[in-house]
Legacy VTK file of the C-alpha trace (Angstrom):
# vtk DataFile Version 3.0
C-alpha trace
ASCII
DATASET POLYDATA
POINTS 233 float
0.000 0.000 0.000
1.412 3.449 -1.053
1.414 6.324 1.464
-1.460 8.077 -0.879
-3.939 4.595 -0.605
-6.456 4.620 1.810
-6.897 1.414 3.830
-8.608 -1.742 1.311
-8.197 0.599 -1.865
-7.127 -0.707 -4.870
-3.723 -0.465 -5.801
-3.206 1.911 -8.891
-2.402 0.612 -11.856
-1.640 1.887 -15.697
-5.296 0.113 -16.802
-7.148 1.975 -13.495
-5.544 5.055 -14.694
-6.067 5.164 -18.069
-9.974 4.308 -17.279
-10.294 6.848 -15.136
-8.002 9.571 -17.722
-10.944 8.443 -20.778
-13.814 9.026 -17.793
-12.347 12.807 -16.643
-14.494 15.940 -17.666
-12.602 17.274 -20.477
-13.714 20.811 -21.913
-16.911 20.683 -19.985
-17.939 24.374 -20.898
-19.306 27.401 -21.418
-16.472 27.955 -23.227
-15.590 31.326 -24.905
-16.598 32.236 -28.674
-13.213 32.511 -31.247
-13.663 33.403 -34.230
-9.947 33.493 -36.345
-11.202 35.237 -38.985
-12.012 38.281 -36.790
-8.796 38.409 -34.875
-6.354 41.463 -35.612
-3.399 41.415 -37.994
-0.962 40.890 -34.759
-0.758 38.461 -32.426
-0.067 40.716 -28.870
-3.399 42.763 -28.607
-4.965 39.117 -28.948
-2.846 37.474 -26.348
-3.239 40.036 -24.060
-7.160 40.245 -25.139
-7.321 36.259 -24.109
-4.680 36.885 -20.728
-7.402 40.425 -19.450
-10.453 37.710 -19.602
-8.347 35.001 -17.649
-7.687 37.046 -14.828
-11.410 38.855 -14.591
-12.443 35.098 -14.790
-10.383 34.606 -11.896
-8.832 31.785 -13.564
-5.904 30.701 -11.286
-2.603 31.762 -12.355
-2.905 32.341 -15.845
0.102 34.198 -15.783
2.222 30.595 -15.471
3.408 29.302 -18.270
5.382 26.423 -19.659
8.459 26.901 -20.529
10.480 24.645 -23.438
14.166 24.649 -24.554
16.277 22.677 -26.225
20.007 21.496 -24.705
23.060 21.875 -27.670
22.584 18.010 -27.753
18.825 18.230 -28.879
17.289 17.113 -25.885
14.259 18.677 -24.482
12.938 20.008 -21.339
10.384 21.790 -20.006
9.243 23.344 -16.538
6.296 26.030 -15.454
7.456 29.531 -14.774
6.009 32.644 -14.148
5.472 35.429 -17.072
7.271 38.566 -15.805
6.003 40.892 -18.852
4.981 41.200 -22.196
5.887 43.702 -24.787
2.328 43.873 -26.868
3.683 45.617 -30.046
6.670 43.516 -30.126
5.102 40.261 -28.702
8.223 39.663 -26.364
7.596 38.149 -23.503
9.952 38.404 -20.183
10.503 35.559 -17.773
13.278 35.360 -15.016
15.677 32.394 -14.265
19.394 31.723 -12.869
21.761 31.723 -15.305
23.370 28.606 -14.420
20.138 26.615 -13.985
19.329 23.990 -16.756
17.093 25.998 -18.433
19.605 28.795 -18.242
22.670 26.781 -19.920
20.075 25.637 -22.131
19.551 28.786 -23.277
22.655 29.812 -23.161
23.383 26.855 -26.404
20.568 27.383 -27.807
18.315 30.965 -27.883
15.755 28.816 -29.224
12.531 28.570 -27.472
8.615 27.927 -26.694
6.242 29.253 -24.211
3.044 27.750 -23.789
-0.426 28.685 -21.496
-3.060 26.566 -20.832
-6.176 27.739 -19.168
-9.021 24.764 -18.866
-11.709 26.738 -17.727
-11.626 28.578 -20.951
-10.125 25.857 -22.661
-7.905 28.003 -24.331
-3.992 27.481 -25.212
-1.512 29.906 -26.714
1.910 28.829 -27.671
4.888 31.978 -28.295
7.537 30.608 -30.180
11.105 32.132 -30.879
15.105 33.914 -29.636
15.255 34.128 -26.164
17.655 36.661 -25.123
19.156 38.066 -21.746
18.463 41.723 -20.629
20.557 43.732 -18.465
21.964 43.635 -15.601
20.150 46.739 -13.850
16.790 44.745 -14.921
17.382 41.812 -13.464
18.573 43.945 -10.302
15.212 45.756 -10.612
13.343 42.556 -11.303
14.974 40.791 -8.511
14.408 43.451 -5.397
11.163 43.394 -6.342
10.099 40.434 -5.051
9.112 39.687 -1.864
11.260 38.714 0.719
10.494 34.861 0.988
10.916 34.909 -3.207
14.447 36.764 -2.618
15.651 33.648 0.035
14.644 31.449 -2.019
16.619 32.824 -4.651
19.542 32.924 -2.869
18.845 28.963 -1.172
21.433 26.699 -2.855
21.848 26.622 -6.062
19.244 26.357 -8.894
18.976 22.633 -10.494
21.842 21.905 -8.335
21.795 18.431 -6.657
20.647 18.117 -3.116
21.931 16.339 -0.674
18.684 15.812 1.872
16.108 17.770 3.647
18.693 19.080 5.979
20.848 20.622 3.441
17.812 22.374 2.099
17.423 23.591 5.658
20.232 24.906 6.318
20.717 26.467 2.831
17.111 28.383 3.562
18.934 29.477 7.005
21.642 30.914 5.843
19.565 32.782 2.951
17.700 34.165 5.259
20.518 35.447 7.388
21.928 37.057 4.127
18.740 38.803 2.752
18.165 40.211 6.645
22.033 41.755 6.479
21.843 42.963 2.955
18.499 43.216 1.265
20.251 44.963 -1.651
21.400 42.070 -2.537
21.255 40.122 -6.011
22.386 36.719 -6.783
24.988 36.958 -9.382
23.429 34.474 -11.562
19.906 36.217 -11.687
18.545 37.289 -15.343
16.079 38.793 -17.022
15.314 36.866 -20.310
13.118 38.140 -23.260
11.634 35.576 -25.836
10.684 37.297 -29.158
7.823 35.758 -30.995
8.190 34.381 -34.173
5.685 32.289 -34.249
2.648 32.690 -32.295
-0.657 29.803 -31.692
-4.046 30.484 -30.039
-6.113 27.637 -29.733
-9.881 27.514 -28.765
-11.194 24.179 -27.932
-14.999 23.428 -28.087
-17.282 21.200 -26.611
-18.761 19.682 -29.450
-15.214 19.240 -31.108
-14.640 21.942 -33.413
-11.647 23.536 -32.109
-10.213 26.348 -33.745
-6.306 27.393 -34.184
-4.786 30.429 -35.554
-1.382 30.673 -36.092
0.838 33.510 -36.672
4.099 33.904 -38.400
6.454 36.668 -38.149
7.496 38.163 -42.056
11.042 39.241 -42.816
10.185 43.034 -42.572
8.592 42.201 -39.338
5.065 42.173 -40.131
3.071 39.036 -39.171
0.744 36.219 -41.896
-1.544 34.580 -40.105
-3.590 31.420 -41.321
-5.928 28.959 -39.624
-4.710 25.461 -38.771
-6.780 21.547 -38.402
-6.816 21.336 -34.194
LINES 1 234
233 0 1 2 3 4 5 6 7 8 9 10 11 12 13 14 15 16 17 18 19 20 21 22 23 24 25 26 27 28 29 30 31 32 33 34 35 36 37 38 39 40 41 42 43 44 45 46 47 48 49 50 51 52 53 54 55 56 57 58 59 60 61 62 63 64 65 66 67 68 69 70 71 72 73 74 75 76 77 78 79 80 81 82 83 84 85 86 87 88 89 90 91 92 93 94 95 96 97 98 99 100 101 102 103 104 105 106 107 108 109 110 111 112 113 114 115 116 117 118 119 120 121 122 123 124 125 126 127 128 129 130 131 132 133 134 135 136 137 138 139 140 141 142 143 144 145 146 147 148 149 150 151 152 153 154 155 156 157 158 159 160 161 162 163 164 165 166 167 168 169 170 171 172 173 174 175 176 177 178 179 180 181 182 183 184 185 186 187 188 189 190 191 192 193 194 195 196 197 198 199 200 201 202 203 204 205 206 207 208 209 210 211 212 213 214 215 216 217 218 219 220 221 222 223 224 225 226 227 228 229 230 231 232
């Protein structure tokens, strides 16, 4: 019996899951209306059209999004982050990281990247696609002190991706982070940054209940204007 079975449960298995997967509500509804051919000629005022409803929906977080990169080997990874920004008429988007973190080095080989939001109330997805670059230092600084004080020892706790030894290393790291924020809350970890991924390509998808979802993509021109076209979901 695992930890998470109550007493005389079944155990879990890959058949139990996958029936109950096929049985789970999946874009239940309302959902919102979409209509591609209506959208502008841009991709940002419709991202941050779709991201305004989220939040007076009070759908949770819909700031967080997925992260992917790509290591110099060709290996993928991805992780949930939080969406620091967005430049509308450039549709650049900012997210934070340390520098020598996975997704950092990633970066660092390869500029390449995705990010991707998923709201299920709305049942709405939008995947950014394109260069990632760092910012400055003075943003990062600025980024950085302003976050609250728990979010600035836990930047400074260890380090990011690092391996960990136990719970009491993890402990003691959050200690001594503490101790250092408390003596010198000017401080900035020297590996903090400020990245900016430029869209190139750009994905909204709406999904509907009876199963006529509808996806727009977008695709950045040479001369920097954008095509757009609608895609099979």
């Amino acid at each position: 019996m695992t930890d998470r079975e109550a007493p005389g449960s079944a155990p879990v298995t890959a058949d139990s899951l996958l029936r109950r997967m096929r049985a789970a509500t999946v874009l239940a509804g309302p959902l919102p209306p979409f209509d591609p051919a209506a959208a502008g000629p841009a991709p940002g005022p419709l991202f941050a059209e779709w991201l305004a409803y989220a939040l007076d929906d009070g759908v949770p977080e819909p700031h967080v999004m997925t992260l992917s990169t790509v290591a110099a080997d060709g290996r993928p990874s991805a992780r949930v982050l939080m969406l620091r920004g967005v430049d509308l008429e450039r549709c650049a988007f900012v997210f934070a990281s340390e520098a020598g973190s996975r997704k950092g080095r990633e970066l660092a080989a390869n500029p390449q990247a995705a990010l991707t939001s998923y709201w299920p109330r709305h049942g709405r997805q939008i995947r950014m696609a394109g260069r990632v670059r760092a910012l400055d230092a003075d943003t990062a600084r600025s980024d950085f002190l302003g976050r609250r004080e728990r979010s600035r020892i836990a930047g400074f706790t260890g380090r990011m991706s690092a391996p960990l030894a136990g719970p009491e290393e993890y402990e003691e790291e959050r200690r001594r982070a503490g101790a250092q924020v408390a003596a010198e809350p000017e401080a900035v970890p020297q590996g903090h940054t400020v990245y900016e991924l430029t869209a190139t390509e750009a994905e909204f998808f709406q999904g509907d209940t009876d199963g006529f979802h509808r996806r727009l993509r977008y695709t950045r021109e040479a001369d920097g204007g954008w095509s757009r076209g609608q895609l099979f979901p």
